[in-house]
N, CA, C and O atoms as a Tripos MOL2 file, in Angstrom:
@<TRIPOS>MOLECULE
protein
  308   307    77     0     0
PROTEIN
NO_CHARGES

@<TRIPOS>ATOM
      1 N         142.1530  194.1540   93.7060 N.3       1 UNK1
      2 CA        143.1390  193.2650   94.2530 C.3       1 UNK1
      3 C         142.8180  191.8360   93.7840 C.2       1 UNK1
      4 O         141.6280  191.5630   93.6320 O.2       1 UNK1
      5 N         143.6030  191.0370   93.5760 N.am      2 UNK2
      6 CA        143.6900  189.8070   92.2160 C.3       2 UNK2
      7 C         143.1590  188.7120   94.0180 C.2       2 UNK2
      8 O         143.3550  189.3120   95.0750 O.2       2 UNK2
      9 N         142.6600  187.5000   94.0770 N.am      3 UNK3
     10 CA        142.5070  186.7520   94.6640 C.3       3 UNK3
     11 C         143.2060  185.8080   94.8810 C.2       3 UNK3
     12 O         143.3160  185.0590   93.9100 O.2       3 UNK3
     13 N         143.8840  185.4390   96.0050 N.am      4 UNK4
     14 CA        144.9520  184.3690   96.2960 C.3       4 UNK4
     15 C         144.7500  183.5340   94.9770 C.2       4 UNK4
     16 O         143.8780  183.5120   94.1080 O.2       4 UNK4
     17 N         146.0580  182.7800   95.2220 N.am      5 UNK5
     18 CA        146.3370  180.9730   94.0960 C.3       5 UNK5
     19 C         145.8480  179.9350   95.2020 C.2       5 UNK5
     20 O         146.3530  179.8830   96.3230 O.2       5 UNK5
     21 N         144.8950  179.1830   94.7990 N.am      6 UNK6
     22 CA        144.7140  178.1470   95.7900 C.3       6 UNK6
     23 C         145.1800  177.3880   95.2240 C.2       6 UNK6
     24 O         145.1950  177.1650   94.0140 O.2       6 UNK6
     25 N         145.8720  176.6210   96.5330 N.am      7 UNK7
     26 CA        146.8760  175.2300   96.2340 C.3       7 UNK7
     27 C         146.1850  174.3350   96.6410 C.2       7 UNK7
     28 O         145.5110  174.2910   97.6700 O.2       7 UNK7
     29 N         146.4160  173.1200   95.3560 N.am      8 UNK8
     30 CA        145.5790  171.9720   95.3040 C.3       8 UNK8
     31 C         146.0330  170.8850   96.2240 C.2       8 UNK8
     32 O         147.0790  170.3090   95.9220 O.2       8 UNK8
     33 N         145.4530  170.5570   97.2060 N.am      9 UNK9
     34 CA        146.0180  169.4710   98.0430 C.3       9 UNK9
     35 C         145.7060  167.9760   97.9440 C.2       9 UNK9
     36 O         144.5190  167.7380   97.7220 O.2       9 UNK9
     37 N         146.2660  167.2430   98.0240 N.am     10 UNK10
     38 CA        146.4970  165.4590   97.9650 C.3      10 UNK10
     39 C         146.7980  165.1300   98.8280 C.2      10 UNK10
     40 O         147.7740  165.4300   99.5140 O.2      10 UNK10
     41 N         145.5520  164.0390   99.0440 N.am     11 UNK11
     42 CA        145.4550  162.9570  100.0550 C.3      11 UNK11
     43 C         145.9760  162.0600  100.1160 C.2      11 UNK11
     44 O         145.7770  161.2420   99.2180 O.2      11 UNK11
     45 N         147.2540  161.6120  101.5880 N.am     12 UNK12
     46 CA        148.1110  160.4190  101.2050 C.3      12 UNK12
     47 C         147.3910  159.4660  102.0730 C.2      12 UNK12
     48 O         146.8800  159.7840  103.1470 O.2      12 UNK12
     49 N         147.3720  157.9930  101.4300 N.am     13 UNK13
     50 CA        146.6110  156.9730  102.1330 C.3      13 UNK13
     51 C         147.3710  156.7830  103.3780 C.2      13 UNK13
     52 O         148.4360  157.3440  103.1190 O.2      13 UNK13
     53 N         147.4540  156.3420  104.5310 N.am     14 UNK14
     54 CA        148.2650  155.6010  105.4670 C.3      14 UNK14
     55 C         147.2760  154.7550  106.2600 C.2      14 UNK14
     56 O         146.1350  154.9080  106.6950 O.2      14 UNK14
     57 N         148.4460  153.5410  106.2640 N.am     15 UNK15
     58 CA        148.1330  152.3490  107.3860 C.3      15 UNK15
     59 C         148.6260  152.4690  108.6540 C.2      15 UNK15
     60 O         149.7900  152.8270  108.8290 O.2      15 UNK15
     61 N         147.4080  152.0470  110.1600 N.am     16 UNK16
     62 CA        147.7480  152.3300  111.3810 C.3      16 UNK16
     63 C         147.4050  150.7210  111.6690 C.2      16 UNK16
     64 O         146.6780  149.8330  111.2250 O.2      16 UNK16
     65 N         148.1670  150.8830  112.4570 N.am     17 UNK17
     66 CA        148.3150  149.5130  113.0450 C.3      17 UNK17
     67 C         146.9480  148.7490  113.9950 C.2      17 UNK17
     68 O         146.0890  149.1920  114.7570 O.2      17 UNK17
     69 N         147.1370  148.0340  113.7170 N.am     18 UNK18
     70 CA        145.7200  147.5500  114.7820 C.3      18 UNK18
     71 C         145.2950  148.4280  116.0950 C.2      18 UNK18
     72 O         146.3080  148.7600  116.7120 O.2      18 UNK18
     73 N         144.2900  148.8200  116.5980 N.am     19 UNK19
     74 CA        144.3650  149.6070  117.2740 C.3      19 UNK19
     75 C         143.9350  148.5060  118.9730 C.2      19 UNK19
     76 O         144.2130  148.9940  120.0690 O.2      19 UNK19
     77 N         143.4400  147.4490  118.8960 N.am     20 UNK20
     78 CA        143.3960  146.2030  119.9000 C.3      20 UNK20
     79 C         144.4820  145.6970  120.0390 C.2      20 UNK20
     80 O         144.8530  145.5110  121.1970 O.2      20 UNK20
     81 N         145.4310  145.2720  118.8500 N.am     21 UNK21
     82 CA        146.9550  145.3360  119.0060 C.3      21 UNK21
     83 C         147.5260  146.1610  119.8340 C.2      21 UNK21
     84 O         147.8000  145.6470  120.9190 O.2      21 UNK21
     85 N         147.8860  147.5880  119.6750 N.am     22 UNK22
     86 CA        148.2420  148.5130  119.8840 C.3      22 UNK22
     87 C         147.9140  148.8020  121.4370 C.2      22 UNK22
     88 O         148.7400  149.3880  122.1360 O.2      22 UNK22
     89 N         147.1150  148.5230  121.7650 N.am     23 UNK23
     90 CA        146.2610  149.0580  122.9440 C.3      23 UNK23
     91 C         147.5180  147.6760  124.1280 C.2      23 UNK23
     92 O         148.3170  147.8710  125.0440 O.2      23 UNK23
     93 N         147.0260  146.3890  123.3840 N.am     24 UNK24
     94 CA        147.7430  145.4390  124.7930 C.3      24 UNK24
     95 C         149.1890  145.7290  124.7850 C.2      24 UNK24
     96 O         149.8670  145.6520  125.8090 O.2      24 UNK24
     97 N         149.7490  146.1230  123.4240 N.am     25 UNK25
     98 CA        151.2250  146.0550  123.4330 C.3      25 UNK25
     99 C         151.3920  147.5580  124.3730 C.2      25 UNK25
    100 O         152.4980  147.5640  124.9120 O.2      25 UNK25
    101 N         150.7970  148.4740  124.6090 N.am     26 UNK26
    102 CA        150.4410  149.8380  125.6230 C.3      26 UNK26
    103 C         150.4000  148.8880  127.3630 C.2      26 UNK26
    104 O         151.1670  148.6690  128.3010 O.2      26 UNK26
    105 N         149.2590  148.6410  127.0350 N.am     27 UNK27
    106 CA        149.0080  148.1330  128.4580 C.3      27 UNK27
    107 C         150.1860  146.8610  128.7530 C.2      27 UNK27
    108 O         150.5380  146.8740  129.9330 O.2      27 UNK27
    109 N         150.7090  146.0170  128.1100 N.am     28 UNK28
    110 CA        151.9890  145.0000  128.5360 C.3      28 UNK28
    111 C         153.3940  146.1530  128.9070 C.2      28 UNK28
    112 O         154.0740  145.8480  129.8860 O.2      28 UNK28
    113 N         153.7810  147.4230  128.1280 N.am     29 UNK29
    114 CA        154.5150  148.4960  128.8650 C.3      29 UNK29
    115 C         154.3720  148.7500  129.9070 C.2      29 UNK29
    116 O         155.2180  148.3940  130.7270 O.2      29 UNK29
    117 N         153.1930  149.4990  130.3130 N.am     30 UNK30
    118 CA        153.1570  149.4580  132.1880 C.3      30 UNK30
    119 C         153.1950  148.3460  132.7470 C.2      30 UNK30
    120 O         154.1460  148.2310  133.5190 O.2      30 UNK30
    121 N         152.3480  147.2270  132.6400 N.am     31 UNK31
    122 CA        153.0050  146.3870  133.1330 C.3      31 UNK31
    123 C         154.6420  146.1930  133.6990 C.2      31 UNK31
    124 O         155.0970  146.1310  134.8410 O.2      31 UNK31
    125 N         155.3220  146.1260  132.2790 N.am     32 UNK32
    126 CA        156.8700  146.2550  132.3220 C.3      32 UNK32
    127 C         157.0610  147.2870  133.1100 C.2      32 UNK32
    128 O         157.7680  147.0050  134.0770 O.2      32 UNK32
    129 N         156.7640  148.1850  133.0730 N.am     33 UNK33
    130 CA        156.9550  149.5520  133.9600 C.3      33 UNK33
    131 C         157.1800  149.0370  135.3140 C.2      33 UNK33
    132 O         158.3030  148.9240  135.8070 O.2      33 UNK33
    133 N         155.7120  148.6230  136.1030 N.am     34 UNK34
    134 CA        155.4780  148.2450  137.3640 C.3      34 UNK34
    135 C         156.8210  147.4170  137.5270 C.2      34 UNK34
    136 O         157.8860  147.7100  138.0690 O.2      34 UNK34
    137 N         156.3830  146.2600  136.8520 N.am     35 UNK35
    138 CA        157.8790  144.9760  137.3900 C.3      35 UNK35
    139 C         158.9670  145.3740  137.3790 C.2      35 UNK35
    140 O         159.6340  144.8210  138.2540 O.2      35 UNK35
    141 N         159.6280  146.2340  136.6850 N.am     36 UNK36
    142 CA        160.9140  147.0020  136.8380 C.3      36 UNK36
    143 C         160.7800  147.9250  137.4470 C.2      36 UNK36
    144 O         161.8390  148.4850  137.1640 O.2      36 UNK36
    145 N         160.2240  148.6610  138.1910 N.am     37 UNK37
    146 CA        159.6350  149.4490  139.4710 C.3      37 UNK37
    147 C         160.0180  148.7260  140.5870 C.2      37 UNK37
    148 O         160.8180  149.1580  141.4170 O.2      37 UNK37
    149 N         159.4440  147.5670  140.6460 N.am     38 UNK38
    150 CA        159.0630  146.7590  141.7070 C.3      38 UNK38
    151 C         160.0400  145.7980  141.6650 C.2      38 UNK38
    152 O         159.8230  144.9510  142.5320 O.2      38 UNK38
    153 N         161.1480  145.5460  140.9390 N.am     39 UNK39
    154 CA        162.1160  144.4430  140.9130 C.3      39 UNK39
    155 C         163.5900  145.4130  141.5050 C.2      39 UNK39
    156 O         164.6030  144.7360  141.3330 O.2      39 UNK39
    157 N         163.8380  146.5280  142.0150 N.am     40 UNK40
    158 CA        164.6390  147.4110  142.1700 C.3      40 UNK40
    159 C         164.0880  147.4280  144.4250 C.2      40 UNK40
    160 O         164.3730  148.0730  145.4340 O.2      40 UNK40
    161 N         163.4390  146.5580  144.1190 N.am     41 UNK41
    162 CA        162.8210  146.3770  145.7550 C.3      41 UNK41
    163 C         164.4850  145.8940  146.9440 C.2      41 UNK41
    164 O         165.6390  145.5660  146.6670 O.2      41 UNK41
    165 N         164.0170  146.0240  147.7520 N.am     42 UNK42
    166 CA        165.2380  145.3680  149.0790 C.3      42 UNK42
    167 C         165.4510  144.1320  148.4270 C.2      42 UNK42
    168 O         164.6940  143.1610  148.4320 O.2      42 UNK42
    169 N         166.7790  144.2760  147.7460 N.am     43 UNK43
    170 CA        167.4410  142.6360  147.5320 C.3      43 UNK43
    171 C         168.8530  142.7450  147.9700 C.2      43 UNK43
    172 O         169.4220  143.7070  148.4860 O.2      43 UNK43
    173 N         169.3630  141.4270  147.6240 N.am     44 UNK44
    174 CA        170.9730  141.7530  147.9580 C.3      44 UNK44
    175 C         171.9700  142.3920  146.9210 C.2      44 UNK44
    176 O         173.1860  142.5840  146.9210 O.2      44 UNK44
    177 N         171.0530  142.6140  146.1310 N.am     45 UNK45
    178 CA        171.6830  143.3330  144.8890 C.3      45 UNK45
    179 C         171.3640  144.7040  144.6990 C.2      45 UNK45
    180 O         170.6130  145.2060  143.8620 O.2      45 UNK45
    181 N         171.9020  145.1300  145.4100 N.am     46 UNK46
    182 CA        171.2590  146.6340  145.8370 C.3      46 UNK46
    183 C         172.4300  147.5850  145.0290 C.2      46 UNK46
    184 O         172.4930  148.6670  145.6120 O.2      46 UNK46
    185 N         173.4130  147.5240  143.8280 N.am     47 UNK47
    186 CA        173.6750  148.0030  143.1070 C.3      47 UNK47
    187 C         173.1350  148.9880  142.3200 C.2      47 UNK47
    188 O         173.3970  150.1830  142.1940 O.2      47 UNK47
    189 N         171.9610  147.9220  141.5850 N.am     48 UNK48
    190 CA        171.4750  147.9740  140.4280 C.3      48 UNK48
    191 C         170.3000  148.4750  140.3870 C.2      48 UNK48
    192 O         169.6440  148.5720  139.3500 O.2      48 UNK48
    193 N         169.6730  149.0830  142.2550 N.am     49 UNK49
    194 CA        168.2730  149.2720  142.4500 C.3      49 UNK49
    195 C         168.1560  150.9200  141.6740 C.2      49 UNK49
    196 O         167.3640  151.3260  140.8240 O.2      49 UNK49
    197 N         169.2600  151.5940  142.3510 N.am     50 UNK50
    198 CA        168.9800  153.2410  141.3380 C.3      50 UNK50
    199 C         168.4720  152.8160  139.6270 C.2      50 UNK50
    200 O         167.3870  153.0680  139.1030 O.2      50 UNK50
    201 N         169.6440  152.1150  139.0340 N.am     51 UNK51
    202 CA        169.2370  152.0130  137.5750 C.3      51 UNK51
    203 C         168.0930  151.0840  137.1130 C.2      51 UNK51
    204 O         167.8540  151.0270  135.9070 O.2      51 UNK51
    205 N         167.3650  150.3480  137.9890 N.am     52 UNK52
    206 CA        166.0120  149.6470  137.5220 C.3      52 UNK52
    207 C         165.0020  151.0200  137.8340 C.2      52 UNK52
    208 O         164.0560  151.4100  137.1510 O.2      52 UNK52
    209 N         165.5880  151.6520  139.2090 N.am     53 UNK53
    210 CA        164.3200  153.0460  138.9860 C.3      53 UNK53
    211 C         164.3160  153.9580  137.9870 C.2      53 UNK53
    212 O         163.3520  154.5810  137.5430 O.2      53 UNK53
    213 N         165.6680  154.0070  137.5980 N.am     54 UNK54
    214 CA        165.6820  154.8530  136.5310 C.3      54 UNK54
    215 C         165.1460  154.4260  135.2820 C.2      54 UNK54
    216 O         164.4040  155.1530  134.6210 O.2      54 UNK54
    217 N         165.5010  153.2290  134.9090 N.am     55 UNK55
    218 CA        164.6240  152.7730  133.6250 C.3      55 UNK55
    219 C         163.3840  152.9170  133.6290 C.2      55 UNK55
    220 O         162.8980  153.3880  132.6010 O.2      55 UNK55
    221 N         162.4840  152.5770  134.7340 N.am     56 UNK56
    222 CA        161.4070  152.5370  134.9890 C.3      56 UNK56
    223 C         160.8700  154.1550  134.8830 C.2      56 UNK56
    224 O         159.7790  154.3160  134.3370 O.2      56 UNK56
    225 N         161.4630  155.1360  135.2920 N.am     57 UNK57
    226 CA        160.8750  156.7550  134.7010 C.3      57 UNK57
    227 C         161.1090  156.6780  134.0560 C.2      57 UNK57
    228 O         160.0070  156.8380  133.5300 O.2      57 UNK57
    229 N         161.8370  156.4990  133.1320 N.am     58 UNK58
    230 CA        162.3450  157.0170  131.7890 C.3      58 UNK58
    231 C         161.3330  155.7930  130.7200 C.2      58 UNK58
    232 O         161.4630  155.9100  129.5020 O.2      58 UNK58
    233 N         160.4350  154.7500  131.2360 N.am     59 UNK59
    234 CA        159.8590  153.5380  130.0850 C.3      59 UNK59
    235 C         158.4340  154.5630  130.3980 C.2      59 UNK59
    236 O         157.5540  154.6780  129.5440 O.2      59 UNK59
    237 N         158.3830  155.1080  131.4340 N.am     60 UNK60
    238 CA        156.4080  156.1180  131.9640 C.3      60 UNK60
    239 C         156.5180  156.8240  130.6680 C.2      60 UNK60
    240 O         155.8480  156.3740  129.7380 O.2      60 UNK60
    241 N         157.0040  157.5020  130.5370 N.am     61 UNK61
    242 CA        157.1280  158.8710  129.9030 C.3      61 UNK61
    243 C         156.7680  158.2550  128.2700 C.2      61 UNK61
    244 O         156.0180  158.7600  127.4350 O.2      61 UNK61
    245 N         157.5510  157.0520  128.1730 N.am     62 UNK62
    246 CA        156.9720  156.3100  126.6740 C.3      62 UNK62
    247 C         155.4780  155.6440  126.3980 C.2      62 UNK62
    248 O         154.9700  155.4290  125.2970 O.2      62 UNK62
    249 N         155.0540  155.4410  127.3920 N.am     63 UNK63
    250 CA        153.8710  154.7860  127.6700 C.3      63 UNK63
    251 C         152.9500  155.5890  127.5300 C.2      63 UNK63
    252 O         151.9470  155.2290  126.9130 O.2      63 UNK63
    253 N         153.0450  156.8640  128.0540 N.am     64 UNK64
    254 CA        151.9760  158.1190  128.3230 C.3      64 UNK64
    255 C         152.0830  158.4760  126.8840 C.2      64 UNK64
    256 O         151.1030  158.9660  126.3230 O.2      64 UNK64
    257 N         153.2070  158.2670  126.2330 N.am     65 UNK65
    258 CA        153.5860  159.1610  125.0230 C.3      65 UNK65
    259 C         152.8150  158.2540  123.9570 C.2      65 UNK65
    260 O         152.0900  158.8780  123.1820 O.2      65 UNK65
    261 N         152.8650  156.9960  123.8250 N.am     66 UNK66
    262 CA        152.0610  155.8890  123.1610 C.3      66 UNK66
    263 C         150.6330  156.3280  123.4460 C.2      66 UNK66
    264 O         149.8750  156.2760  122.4780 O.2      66 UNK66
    265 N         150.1910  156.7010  124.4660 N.am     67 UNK67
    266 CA        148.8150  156.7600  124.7790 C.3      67 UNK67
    267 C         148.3510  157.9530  123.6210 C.2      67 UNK67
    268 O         147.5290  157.6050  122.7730 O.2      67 UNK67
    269 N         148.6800  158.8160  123.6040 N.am     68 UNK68
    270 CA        147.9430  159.6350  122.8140 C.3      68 UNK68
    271 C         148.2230  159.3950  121.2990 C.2      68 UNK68
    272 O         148.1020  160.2740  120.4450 O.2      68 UNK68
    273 N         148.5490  158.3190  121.0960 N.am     69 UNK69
    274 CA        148.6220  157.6550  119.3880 C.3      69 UNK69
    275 C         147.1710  157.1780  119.1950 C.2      69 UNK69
    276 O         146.8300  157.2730  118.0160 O.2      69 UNK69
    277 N         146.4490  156.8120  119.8130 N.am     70 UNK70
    278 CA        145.2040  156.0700  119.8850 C.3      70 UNK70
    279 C         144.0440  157.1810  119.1010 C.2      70 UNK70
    280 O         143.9880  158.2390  119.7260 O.2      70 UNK70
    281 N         143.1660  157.1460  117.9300 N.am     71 UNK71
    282 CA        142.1910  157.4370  117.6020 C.3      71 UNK71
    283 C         141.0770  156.4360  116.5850 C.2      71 UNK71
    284 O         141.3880  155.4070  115.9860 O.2      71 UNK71
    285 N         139.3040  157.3080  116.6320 N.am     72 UNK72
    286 CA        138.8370  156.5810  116.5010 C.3      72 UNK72
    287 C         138.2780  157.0250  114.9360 C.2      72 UNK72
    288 O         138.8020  158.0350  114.4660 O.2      72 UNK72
    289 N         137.5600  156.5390  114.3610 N.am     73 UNK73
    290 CA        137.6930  156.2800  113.0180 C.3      73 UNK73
    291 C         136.0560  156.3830  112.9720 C.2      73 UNK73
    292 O         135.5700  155.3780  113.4910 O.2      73 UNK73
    293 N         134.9400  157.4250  112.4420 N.am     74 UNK74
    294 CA        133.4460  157.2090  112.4170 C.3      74 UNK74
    295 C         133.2980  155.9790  111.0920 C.2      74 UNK74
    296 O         133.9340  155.8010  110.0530 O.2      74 UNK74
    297 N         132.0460  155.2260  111.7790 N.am     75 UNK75
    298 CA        131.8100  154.1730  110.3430 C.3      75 UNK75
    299 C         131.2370  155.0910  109.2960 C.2      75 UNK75
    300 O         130.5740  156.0960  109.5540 O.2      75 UNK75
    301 N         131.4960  154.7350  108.3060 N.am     76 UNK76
    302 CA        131.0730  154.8700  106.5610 C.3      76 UNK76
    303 C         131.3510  156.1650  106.7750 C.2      76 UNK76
    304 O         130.4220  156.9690  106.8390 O.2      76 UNK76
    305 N         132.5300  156.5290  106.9040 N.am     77 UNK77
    306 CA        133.2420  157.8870  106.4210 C.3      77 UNK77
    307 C         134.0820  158.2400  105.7690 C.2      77 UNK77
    308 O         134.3160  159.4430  105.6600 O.2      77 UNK77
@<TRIPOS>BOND
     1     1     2 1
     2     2     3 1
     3     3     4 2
     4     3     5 am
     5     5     6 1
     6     6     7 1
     7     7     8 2
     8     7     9 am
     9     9    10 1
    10    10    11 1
    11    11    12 2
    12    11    13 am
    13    13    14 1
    14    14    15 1
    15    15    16 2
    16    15    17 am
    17    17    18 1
    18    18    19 1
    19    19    20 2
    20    19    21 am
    21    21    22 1
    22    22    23 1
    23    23    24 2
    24    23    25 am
    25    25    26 1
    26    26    27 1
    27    27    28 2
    28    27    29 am
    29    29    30 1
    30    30    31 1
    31    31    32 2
    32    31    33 am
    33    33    34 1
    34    34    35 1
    35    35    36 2
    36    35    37 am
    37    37    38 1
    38    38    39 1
    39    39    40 2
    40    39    41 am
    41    41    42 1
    42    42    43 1
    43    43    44 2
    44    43    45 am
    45    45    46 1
    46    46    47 1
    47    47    48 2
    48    47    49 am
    49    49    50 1
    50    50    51 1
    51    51    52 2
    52    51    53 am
    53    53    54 1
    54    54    55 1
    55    55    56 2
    56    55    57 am
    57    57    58 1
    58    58    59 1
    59    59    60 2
    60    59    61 am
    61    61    62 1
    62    62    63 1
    63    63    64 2
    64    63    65 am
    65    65    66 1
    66    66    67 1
    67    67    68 2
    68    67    69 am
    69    69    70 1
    70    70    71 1
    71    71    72 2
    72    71    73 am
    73    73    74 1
    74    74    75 1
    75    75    76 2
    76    75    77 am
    77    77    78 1
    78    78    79 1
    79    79    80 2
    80    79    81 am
    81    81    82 1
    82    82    83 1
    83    83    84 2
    84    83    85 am
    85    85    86 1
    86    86    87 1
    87    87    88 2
    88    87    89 am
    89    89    90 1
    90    90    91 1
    91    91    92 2
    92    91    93 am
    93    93    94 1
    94    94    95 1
    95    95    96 2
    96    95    97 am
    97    97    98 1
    98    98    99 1
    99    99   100 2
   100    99   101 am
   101   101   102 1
   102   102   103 1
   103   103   104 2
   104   103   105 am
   105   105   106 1
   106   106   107 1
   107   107   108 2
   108   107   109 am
   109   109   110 1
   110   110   111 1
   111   111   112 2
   112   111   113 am
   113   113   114 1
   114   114   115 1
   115   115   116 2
   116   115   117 am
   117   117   118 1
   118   118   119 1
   119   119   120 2
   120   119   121 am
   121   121   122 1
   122   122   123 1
   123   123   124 2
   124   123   125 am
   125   125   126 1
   126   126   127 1
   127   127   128 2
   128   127   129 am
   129   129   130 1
   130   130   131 1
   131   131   132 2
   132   131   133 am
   133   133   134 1
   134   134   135 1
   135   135   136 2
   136   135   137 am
   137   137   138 1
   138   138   139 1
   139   139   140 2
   140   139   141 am
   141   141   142 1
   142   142   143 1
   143   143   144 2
   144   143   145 am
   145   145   146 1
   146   146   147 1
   147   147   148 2
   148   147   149 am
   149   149   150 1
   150   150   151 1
   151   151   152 2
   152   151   153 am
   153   153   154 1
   154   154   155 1
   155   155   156 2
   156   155   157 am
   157   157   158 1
   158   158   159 1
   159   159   160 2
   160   159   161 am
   161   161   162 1
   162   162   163 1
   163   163   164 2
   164   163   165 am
   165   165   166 1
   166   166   167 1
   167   167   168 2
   168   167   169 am
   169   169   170 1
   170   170   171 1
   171   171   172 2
   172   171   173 am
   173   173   174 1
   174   174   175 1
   175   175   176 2
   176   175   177 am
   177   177   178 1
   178   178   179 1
   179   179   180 2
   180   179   181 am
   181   181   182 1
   182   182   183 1
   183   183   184 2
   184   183   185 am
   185   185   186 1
   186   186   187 1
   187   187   188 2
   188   187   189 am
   189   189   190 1
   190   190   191 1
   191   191   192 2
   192   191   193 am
   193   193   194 1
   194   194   195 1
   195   195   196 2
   196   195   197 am
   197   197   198 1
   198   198   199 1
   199   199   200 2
   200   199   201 am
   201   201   202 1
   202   202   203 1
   203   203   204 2
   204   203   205 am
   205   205   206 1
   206   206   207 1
   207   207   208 2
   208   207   209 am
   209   209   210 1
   210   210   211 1
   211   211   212 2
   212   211   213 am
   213   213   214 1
   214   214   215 1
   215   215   216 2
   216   215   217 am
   217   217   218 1
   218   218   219 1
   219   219   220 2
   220   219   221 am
   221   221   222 1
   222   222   223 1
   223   223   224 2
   224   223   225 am
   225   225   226 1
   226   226   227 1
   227   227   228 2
   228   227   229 am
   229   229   230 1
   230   230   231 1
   231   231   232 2
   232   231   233 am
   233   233   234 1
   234   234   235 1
   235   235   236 2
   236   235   237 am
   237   237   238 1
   238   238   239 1
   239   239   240 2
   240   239   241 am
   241   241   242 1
   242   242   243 1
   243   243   244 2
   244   243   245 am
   245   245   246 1
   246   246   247 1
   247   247   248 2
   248   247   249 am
   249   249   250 1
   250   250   251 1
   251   251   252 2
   252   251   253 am
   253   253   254 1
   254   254   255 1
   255   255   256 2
   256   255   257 am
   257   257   258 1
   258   258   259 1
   259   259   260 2
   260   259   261 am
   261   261   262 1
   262   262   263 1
   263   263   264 2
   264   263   265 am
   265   265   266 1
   266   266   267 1
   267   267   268 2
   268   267   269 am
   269   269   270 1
   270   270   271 1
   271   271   272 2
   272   271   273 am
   273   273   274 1
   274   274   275 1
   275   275   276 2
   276   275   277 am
   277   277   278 1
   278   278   279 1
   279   279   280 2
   280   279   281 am
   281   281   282 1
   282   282   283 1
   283   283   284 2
   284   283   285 am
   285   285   286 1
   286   286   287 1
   287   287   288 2
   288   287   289 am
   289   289   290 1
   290   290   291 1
   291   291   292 2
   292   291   293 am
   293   293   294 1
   294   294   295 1
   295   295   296 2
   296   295   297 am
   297   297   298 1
   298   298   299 1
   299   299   300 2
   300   299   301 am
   301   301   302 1
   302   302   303 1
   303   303   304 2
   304   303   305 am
   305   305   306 1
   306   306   307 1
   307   307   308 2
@<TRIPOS>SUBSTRUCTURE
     1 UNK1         2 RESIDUE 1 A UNK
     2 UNK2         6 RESIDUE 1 A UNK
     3 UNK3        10 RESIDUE 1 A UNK
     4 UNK4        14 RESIDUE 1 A UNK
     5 UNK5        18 RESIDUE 1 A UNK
     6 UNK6        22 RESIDUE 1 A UNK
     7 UNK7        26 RESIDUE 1 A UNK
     8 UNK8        30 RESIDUE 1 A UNK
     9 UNK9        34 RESIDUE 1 A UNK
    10 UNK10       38 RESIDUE 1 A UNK
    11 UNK11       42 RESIDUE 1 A UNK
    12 UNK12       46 RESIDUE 1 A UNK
    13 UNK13       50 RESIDUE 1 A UNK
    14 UNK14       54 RESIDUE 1 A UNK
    15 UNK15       58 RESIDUE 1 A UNK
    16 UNK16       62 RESIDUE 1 A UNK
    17 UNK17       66 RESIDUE 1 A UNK
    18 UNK18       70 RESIDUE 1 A UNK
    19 UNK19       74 RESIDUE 1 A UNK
    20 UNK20       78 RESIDUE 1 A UNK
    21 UNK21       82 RESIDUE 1 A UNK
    22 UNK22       86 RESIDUE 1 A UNK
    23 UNK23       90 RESIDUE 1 A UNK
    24 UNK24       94 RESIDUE 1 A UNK
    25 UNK25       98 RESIDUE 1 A UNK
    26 UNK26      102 RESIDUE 1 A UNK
    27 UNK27      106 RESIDUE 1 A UNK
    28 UNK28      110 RESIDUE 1 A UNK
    29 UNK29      114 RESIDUE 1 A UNK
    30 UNK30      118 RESIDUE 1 A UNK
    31 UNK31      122 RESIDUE 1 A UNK
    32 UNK32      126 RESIDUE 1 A UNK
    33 UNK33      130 RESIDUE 1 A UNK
    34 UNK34      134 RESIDUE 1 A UNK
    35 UNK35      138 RESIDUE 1 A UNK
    36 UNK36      142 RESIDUE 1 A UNK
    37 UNK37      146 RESIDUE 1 A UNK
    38 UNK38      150 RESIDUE 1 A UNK
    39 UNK39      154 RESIDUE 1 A UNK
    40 UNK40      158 RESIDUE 1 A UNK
    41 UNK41      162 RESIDUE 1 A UNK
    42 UNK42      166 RESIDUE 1 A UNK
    43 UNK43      170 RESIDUE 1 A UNK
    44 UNK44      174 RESIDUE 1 A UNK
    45 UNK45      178 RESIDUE 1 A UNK
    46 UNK46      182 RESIDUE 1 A UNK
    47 UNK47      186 RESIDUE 1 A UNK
    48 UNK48      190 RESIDUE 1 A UNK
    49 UNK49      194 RESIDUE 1 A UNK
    50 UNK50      198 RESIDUE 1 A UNK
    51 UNK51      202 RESIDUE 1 A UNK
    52 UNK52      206 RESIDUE 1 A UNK
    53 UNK53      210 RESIDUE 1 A UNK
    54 UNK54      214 RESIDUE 1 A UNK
    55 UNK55      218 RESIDUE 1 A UNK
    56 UNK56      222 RESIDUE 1 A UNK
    57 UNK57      226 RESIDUE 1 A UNK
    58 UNK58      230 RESIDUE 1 A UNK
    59 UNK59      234 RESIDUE 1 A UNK
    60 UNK60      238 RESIDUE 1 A UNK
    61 UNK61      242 RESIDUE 1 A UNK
    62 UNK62      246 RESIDUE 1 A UNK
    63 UNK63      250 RESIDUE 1 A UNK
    64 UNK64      254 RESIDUE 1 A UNK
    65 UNK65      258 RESIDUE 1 A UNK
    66 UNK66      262 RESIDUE 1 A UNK
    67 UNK67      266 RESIDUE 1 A UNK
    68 UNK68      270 RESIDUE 1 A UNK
    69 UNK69      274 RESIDUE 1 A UNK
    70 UNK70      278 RESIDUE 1 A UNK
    71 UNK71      282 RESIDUE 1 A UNK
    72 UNK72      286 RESIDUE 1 A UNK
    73 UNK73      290 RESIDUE 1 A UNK
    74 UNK74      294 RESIDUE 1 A UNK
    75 UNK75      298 RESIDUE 1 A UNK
    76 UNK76      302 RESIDUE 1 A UNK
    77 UNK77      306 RESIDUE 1 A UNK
């Protein structure tokens, strides 16, 4: 029986964004999260309180989802 064709694979370079960058522009989202959480509070504008909660689940779910973008890189590798 003849032995598989091995296929030659190529390495594509890519750039990630700062990862200290990355991290506050993460952590300034919850932030945003909280305050639009918390701005949907007893006002007289009690319209608009469902759709600030709703934005506010629907910005978690991006935040959590950002979180697992984060990795670390060993030196001289």
């Amino acid at each position: 029986m003849a032995a598989p064709q091995m296929k030659h694979t190529v390495e594509l370079e890519r750039h990630a964004l700062n990862g200290w960058a990355a991290l506050a522009l993460v952590v300034l989202w919850f932030i945003a999260v909280v305050a639009v959480f918390l701005s949907a509070g007893p006002n007289e504008d009690s319209v608009n309180e469902p759709v600030r909660v709703l934005y506010a689940l629907l910005m978690l779910p991006v935040g959590i989802f950002w979180c697992f973008g984060f990795f670390t890189l060993e030196p001289n590798a």
